[in-house]
N, C-alpha and C positions, 0 to 999 in steps of 0.2 A: 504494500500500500504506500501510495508517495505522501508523505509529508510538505504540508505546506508551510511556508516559511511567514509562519507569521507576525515573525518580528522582522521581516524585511521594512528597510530603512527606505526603500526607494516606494514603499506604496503608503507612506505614513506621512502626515503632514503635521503642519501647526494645528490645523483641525481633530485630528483625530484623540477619539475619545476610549479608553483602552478597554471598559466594559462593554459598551455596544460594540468596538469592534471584537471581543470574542462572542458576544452573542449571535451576529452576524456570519464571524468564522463556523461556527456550531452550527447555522440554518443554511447556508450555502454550502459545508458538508455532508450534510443530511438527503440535500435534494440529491446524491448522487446516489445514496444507501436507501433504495427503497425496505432494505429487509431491516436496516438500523444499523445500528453500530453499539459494541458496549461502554459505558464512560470508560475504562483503557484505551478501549481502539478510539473514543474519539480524543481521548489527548495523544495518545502512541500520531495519529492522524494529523492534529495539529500540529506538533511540535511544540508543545505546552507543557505543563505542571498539571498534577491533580488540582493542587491549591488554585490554580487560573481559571481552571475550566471547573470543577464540579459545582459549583456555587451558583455560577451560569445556568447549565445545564438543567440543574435543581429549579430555579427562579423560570427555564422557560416552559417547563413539565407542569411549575404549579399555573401557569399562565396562560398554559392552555394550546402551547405553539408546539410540545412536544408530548409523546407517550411511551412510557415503558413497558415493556414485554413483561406480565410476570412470569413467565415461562423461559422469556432465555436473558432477562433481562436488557435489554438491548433497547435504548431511546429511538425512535422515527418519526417522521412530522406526522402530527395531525391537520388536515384540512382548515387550520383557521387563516393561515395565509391565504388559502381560495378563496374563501370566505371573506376577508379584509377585503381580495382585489375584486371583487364582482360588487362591491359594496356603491359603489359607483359607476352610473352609465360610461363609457368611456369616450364617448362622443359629446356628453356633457364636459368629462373635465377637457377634453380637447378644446370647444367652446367658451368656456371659462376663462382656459390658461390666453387662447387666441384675442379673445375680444380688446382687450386693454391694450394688446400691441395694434392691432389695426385702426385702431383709434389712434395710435399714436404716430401711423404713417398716414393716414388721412391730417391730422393736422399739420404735421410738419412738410408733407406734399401739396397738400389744398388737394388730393387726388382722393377720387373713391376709389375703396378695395374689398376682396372678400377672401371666404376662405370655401374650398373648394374638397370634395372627394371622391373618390371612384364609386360608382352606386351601379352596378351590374354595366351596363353598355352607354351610361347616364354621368356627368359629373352633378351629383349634388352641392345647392350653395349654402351651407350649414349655416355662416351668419357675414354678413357684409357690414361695411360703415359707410354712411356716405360722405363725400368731399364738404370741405366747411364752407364753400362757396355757396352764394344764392344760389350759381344753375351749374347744373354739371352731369354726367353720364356714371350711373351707379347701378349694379345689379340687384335685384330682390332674392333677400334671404329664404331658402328657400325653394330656389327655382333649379330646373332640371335643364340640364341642353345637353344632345348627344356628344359625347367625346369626342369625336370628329368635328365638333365646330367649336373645341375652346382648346384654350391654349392651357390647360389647371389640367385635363385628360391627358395630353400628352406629355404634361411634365410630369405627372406621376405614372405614367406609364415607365417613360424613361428610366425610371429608379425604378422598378420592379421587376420580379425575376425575369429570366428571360423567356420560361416558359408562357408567362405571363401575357408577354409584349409578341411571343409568335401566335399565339392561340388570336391574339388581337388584330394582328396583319393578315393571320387566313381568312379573318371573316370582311376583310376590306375585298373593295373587286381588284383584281390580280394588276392592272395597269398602276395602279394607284403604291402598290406596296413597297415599292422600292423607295419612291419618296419620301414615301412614310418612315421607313427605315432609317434612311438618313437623316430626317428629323428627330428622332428618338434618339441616336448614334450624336448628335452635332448637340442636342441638352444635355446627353449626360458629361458630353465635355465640358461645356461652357460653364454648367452648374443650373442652367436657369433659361426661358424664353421671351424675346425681345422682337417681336412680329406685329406687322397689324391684326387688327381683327379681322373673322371673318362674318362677323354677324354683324357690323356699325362702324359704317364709313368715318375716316376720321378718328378712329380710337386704335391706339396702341398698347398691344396685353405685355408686361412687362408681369413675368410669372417666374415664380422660386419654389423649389420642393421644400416639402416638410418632413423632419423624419421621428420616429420614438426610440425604443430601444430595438422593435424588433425591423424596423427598414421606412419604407417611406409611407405616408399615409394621408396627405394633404398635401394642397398647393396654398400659395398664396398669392393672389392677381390681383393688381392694378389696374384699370382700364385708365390708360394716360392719354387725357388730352393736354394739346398746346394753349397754352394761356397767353396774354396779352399782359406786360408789363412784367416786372421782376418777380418771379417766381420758379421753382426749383426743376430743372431740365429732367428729360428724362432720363438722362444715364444717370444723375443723382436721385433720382427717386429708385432705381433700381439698384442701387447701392445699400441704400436707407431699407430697400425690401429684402435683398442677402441679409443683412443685418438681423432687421427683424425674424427673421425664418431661423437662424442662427439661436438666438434669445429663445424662439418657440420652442425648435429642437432641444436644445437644453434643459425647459422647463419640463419635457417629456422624458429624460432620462437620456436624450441623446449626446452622446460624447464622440466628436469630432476626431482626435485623437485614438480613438481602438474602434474604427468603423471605415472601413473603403469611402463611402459617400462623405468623408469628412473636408474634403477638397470640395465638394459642389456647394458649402457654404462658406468656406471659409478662402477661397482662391478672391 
């Protein structure tokens, strides 16, 4: 059995708190022992002390996050971790986490934006803001338009497996798929898409993926019009929307550093 090194110096910060972090080593243990482990093998496991770890282990048993065997004595999670994560719709906290940032590129762009996701062969528009301007071009929260006419469908296509993305080219007509392909190929380079519309003349989708821990799951699009007098270009509003998608990602568990798609927001 590999021993983790849990006193490595390189995954410890000024943050770190030395009981939640063995409590934590104990539950990310665990998830790999579905049959358990016995307290030896989970300190043997750690590379810990009895004194470190039984007090833990003790404290998550009476807490309801672990169960012992009495028959072979051996600790394994009990289901309340499942339990904690379904506790919340996850399209709500998506919602939640998203609103306050797009309120925040609506301000500082004068631009409207929304927040977009794959809904079978549909982007759905989970919640949009609109531009702080009296008049401007804004989408309704809410509303459905096939993938093939927005630019939030093919940026989350782009980040998604690749099975994904062919299953999605078969069902285009055959003339059409190669384009399509290199479109999909050319966002995941760039990190993001900078196109007009195809649905309203005069509107430019300036669109960024969004990612969690487990890959991508949302866009986030700007529909940028050109304004009159001093206000923020588009390549800087599409700056200010890496940015923001970046802030998203993070608030979702995503870490740029130990993820491939860590470059499509941070380039």
């Amino acid at each position: 059995m590999n021993k983790r090194a849990a006193t490595d110096d390189g995954k410890k910060g000024k943050s770190s708190v030395p009981a939640v972090e063995k409590a934590l080593d104990v539950l990310e243990l665990l998830t790999e022992q579905p049959s358990g482990l016995t307290m030896n093998e989970i300190v043997d496991a750690l590379g810990r002390t009895m004194g470190e770890i039984y007090r833990v282990v003790v404290y998550l048993t009476e807490r309801g996050y672990l169960q012992q065997s009495p028959e072979t004595s051996r600790y394994a999670l009990t289901l309340k971790l499942f339990e904690l994560s379904h506790r919340h719709d996850p399209t709500e906290r998506l919602i939640h986490a998203a609103l306050p940032l797009l309120e925040r590129i609506a301000a500082q762009t004068n631009q409207s934006c929304h927040l977009g996701v794959l809904n079978r062969e549909n982007v759905l528009v989970l919640t949009s803001v609109q531009s702080p301007l009296p008049a401007g071009y804004s989408v309704r929260t809410g509303a459905l338009f096939p993938v093939r006419q927005t630019s939030s469908g093919h940026v989350i296509l782009a980040f998604s497996p690749e099975d994904v993305q062919e299953r999605y080219l078969a069902r285009q007509p055959e003339a059409d798929r190669a384009a399509l392909a290199e479109r999909l190929a050319r966002i995941r380079r760039t990190g993001c898409e900078d196109t007009p519309s195809t649905m309203i003349a005069g509107v430019r989708n300036l669109c960024v993926p969004v990612f969690d821990t487990r890959g991508v799951v949302a866009a986030i699009t700007s529909g940028f019009i050109g304004q009159i007098g001093a206000a923020p270009t588009a390549e800087e509003s599409l700056a200010l929307i890496r940015l923001t998608a970046l802030d998203l990602s993070q608030a979702l568990g995503f870490r740029p550093d130990a993820s491939p798609f860590g470059a499509a927001l941070t380039s």
